[in-house]
N, C-alpha and C positions, 0 to 999 in steps of 0.2 A: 636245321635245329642244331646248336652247340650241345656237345655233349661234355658235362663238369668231368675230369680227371683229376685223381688225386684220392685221398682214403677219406670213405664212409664216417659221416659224425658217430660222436661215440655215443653208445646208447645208453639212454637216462639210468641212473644207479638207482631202487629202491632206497625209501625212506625208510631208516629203520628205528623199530618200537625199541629194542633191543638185542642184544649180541653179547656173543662168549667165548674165549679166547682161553684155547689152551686151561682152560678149567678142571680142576682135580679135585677131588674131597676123600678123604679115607678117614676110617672110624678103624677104631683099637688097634693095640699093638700088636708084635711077635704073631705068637697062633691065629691069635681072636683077629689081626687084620684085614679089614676087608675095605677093597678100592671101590666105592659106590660111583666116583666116577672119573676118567681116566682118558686124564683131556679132550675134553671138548671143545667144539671149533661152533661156531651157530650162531645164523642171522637170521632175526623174526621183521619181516618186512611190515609195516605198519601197514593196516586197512585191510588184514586178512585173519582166516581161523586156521590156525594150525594145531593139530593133534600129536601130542608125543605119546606114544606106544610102546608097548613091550612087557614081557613078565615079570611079575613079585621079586625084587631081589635087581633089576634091570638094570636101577637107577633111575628113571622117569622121575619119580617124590622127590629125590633128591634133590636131581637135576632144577623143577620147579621151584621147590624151597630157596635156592641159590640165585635163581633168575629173579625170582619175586622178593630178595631181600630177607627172608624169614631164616637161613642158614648162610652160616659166613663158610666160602669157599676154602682150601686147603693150598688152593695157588691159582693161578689167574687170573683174568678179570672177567667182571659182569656190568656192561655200561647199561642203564636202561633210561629214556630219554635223553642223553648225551650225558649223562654222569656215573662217573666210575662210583660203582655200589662199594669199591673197597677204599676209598677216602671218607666216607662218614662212619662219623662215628655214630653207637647206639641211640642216643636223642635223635642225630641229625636223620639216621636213618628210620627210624617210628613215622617220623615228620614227610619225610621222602615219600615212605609208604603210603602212607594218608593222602597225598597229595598226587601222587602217580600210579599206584598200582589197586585194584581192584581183586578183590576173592571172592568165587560161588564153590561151597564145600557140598560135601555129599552130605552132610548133615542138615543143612540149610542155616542152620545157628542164624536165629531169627528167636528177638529176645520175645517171650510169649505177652507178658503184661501189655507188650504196646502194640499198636494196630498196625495193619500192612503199610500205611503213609506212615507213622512213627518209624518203622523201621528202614523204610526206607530214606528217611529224612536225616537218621542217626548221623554217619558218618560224619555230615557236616555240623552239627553239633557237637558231637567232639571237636571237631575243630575250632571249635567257636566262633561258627558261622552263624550272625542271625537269619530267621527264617522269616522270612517279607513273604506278600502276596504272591510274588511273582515267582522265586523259587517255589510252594507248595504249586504253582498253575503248574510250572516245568516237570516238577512229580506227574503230576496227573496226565502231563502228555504223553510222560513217558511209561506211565502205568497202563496209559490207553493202546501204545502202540504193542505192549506184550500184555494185551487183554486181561488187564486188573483193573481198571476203570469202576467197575461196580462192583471193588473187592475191598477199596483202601480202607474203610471203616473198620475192616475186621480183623478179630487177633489172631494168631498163627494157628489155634486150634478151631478157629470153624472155616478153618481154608483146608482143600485136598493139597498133598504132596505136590502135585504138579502146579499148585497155587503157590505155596510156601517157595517154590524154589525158583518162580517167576518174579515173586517178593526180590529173593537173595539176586538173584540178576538185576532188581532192579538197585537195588541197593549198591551192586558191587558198580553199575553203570552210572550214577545221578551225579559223584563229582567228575565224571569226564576224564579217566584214570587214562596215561598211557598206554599201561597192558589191563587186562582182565583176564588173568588165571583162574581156570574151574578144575578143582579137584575131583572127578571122578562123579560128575555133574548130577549123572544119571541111576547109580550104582541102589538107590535108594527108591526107585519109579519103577511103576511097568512098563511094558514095552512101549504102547502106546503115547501114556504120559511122557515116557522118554522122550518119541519122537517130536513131541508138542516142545519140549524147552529144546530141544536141540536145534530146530527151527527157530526157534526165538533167541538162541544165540546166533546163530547164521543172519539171521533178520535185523542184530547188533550190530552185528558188521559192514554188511547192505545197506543198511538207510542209517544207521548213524555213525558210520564210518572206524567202529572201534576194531580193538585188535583182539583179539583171544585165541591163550593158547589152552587147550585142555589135555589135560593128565588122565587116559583109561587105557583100559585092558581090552576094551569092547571094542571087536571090528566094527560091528554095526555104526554104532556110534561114531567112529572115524573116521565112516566115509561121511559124513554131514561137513568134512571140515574142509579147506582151499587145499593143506598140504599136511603130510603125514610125515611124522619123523620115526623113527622104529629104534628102539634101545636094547641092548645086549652086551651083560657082564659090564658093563659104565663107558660105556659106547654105543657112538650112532652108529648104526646098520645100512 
């Protein structure tokens, strides 16, 4: 048997959702300054759940807000899909938004008048997306695969917490977003409810191959995710 000499192929590089480079943000002057974050270096591999961690004051909110577009960085860059978040401008980035990134808040913010399929259907109406037979089928698969299937008729107040926030998952999931950032997912459920959407974010990832980073304080909570990031004084740990 021949034996190949010479160096080992290089091993495949992760796809990535997005990344952050030397990233800074500080709020107020003189006294009142405070570095909320204090370059950051960070690669979020597509197809997995990553958890950013740490306490009030950490930078974690921040840190999210910046990666997901919602706060403009103080230096650095934030590429998410292959596009640098600090070349658009406020239109292009709305737009950006809408089309790549995905939000599940601790609040659920799930508008009450319309039904769990209205609100999940929303997004793409703002877009001005029409809604054909075949996008609402899509709703409904994906209403089925996070057990809302005999929920879509109803409005956000005859749904429990752990329905409503199943809704916003599906919601933040239906245009097929790059990242799907969850602020603090759970912060609002008991324990158990917790554990039901936290599974159903893991189960996001698994079978429909999405990326989500979430934003808590909760150990419990963290270990549900692929990889844990830990923040301290606006630095990874």
């Amino acid at each position: 048997m021949t034996r190949m000499l010479g160096n080992p192929p290089p091993a495949t590089q992760p796809i990535l959702a997005a990344s952050a480079r030397g990233l800074t943000k500080t709020y107020g002057r003189g006294d009142t300054e405070v570095h909320a974050l204090r370059g950051i270096d960070l690669d979020l591999p597509r197809g997995r759940f990553t958890a950013i961690m740490g306490p009030s004051g950490s930078g974690k909110s921040t840190l999210m807000h910046c990666l997901a577009g919602l706060d403009q960085a103080g230096g650095g860059t934030v590429t998410v899909a292959g596009t640098d978040l600090g070349t658009l401008d406020d239109d292009a980035l709305t737009t950006f938004r809408r089309e790549h990134v995905g939000f599940v808040f601790q609040s659920f913010n799930l508008l009450p008048m319309l039904t769990a399929l209205q609100n999940i259907l929303l997004p793409l109406e703002l877009g001005g997306v029409r809604i054909d037979d075949a996008t609402r089928e899509r709703a409904h698969t994906l209403a089925e695969t996070l057990g809302l299937a005999d929920r879509l008729g109803h409005r956000p107040a005859e749904l429990s917490g752990g329905q409503q926030q199943r809704v916003a998952i599906a919601r933040a999931l239906f245009t097929r977003p790059d990242l799907v950032f969850a602020d603090e997912p759970t912060g609002n459920l008991d324990s158990t409810t917790s554990v039901e959407v936290l599974e159903h974010l893991r189960r996001s990832v698994r079978h429909l191959g999405q990326t989500v980073v979430m934003v808590t304080h909760d150990h419990t909570a963290a270990a549900h995710a692929d990889d844990v990031i830990t923040m301290r004084d606006g630095r990874i740990v």
